[in-house]
C-alpha positions as semicolon CSV with decimal commas, in nm:
position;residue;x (nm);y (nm);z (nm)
1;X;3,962;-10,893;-13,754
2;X;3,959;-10,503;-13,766
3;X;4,295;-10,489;-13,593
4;X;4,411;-10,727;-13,854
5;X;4,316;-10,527;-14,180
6;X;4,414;-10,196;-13,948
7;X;4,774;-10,303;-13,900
8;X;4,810;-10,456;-14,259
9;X;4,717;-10,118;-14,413
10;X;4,978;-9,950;-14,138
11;X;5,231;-10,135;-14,243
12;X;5,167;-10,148;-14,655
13;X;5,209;-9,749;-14,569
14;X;5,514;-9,788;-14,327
15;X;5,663;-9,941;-14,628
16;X;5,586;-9,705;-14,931
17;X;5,554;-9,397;-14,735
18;X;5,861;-9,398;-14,490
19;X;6,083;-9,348;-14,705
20;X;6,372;-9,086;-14,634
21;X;6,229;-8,777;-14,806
22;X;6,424;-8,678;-15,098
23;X;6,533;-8,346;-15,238
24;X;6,444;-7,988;-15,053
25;X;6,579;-8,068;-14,687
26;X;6,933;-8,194;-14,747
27;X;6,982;-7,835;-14,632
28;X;6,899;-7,911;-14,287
29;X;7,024;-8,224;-14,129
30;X;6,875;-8,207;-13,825
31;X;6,535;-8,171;-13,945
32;X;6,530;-8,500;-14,175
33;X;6,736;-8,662;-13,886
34;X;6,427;-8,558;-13,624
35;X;6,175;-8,640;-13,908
36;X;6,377;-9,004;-14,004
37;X;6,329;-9,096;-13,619
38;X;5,924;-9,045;-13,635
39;X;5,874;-9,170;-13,949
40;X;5,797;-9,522;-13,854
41;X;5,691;-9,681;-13,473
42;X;5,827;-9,975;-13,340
43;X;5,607;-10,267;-13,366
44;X;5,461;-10,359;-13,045
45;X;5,368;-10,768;-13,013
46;X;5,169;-10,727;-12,690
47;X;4,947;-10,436;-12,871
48;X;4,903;-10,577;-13,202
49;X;4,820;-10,897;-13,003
50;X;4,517;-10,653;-12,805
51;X;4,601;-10,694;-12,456
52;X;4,482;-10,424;-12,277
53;X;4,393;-10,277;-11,936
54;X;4,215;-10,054;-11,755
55;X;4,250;-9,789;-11,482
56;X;3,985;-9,879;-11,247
57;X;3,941;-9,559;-11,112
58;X;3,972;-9,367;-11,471
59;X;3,645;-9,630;-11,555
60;X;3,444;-9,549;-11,233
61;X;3,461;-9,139;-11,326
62;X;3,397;-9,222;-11,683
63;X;3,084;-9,439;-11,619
64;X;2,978;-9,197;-11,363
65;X;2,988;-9,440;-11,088
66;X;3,053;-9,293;-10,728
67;X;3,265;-9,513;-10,501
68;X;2,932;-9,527;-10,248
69;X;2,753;-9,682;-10,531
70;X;2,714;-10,053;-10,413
71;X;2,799;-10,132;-10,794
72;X;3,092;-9,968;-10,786
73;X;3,314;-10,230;-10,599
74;X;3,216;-10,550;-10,823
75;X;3,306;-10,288;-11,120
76;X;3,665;-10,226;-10,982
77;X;3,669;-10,612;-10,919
78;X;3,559;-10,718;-11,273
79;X;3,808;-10,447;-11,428
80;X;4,126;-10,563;-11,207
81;X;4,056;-10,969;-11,232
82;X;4,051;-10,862;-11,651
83;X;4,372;-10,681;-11,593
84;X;4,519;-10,992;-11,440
85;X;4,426;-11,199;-11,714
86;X;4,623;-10,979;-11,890
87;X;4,940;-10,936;-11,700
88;X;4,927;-11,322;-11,704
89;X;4,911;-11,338;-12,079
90;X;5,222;-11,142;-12,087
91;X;5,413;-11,345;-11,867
92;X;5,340;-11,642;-11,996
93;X;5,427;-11,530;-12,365
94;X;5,705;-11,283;-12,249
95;X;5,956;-11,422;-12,472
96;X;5,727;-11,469;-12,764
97;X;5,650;-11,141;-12,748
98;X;6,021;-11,009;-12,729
99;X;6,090;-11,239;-12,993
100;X;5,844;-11,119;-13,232
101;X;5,926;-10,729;-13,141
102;X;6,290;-10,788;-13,246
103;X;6,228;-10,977;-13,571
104;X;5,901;-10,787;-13,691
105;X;6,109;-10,434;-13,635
106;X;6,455;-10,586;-13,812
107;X;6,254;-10,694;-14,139
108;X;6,034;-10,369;-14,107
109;X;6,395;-10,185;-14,164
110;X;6,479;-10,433;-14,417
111;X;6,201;-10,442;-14,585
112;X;6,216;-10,041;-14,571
113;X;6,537;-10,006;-14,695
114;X;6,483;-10,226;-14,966
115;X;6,162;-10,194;-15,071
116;X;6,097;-10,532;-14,983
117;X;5,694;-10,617;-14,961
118;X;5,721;-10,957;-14,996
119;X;5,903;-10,971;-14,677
120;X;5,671;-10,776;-14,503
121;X;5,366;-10,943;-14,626
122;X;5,544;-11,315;-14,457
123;X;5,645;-11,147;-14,164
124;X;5,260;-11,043;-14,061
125;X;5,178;-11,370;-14,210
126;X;5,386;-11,551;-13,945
127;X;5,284;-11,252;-13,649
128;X;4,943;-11,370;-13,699
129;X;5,000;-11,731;-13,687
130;X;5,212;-11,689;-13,406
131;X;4,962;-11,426;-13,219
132;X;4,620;-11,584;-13,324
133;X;4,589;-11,809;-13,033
134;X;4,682;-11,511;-12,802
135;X;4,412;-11,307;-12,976
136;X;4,173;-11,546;-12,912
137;X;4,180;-11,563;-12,523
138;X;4,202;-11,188;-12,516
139;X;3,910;-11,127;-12,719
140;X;3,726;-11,407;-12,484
141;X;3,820;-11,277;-12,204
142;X;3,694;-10,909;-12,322
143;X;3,336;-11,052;-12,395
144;X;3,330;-11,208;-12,078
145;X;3,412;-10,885;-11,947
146;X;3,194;-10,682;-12,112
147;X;2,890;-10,942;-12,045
148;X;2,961;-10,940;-11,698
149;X;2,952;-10,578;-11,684
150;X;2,639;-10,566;-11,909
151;X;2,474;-10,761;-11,613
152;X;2,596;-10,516;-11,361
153;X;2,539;-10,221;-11,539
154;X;2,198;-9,984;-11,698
155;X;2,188;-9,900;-12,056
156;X;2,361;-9,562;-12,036
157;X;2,624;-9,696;-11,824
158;X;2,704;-9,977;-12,036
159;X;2,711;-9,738;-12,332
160;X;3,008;-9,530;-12,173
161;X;3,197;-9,834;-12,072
162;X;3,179;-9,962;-12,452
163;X;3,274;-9,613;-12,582
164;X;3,526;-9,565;-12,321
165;X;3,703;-9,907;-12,402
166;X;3,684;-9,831;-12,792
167;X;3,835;-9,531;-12,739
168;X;4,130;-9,675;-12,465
169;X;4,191;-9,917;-12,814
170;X;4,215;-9,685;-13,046
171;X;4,508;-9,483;-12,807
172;X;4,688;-9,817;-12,855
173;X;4,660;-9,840;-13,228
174;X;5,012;-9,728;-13,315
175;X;4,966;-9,380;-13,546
176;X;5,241;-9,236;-13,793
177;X;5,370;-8,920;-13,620
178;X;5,478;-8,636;-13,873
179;X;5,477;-8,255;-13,861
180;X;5,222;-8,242;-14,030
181;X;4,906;-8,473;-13,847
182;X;4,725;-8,419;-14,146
183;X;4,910;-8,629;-14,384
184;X;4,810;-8,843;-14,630
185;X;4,859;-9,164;-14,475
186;X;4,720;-9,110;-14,156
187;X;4,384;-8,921;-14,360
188;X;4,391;-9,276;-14,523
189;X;4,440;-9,496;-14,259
190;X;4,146;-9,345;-14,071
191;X;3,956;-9,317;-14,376
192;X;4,009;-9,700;-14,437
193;X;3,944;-9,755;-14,039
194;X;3,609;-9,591;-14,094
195;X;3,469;-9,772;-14,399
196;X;3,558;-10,133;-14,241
197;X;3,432;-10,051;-13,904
């Protein structure tokens, strides 16, 4: 639900606040050209639906697990059967997910361009519809993951894994890109992020 409200904010701000600056830099082409092509990221189907995975080996070093550690195997086993799941899930929805990338990023531009909200606010309506089954074996498939590893793993150790798999999402979460990180929308989006979560 947190990646739902997250995205909805991101793209309320893709649509007010990428617009082509006016004023001050028709001076310098290039810059607003540079600037125009990081304004706004591509919508992504497969991350807005969650699927993710997970280096195996990147997990062992970050839960302090040596390979000799007889734990250490059914970890790397647990991790890559979840990463299956996931390369199946893509797959299987392959052209769902193209689909959605090339229709979500046309009425994104539209929708820029024009001002359009409305459009915006159906098109997520209809990316959730479409995604919310998806979203629901992922997010199974997570818990069983992270229950399994709860079993296999002490306190500490489970800790890290959690932290380390918030923080692999958050990587995923696309960001607005300017020269200036500190801009207002970003400040807000991770503002907003904070108060939900």
């Amino acid at each position: 639900m947190k990646t739902l409200i997250y995205f909805l904010v991101f793209f309320q701000f893709a649509c007010v606040y990428a617009q082509p600056p006016s004023g001050g830099r028709r001076g310098n082409p290039n810059q607003s050209q540079s600037n125009g092509t990081r304004e706004i990221q591509k919508f992504e189907s497969q991350k807005f639906a969650g699927i993710l995975e997970y280096d195996s080996k990147k997990t062992l070093k970050k839960l302090k697990l040596k390979k000799s550690d007889s734990v250490s195997p059914i970890v790397v086993a647990k991790i890559e059967n979840h990463n299956l799941q996931m390369n199946k899930i893509k797959t299987e929805n392959k052209d769902l997910f193209e689909g959605l990338d090339i229709v979500v990023n046309q009425n994104m531009e539209i929708a820029r361009s024009t001002q359009n909200r409305e459009l915006m606010r159906e098109t997520m309506t209809m990316v959730r519809e479409k995604l919310q089954p998806i979203q629901d074996h992922i997010r199974s498939d997570e818990e069983e993951l992270n229950n399994q590893l709860k079993a296999l793993l002490n306190g500490d150790q489970n800790e890290k894994w959690l932290k380390y798999q918030k923080a692999e999402k958050e990587k995923e979460m696309p960001r607005r890109r300017g020269d200036d990180a500190r801009n207002r929308p970003d400040n807000y989006n991770n503002q907003t992020r904070r108060r939900r979560g």
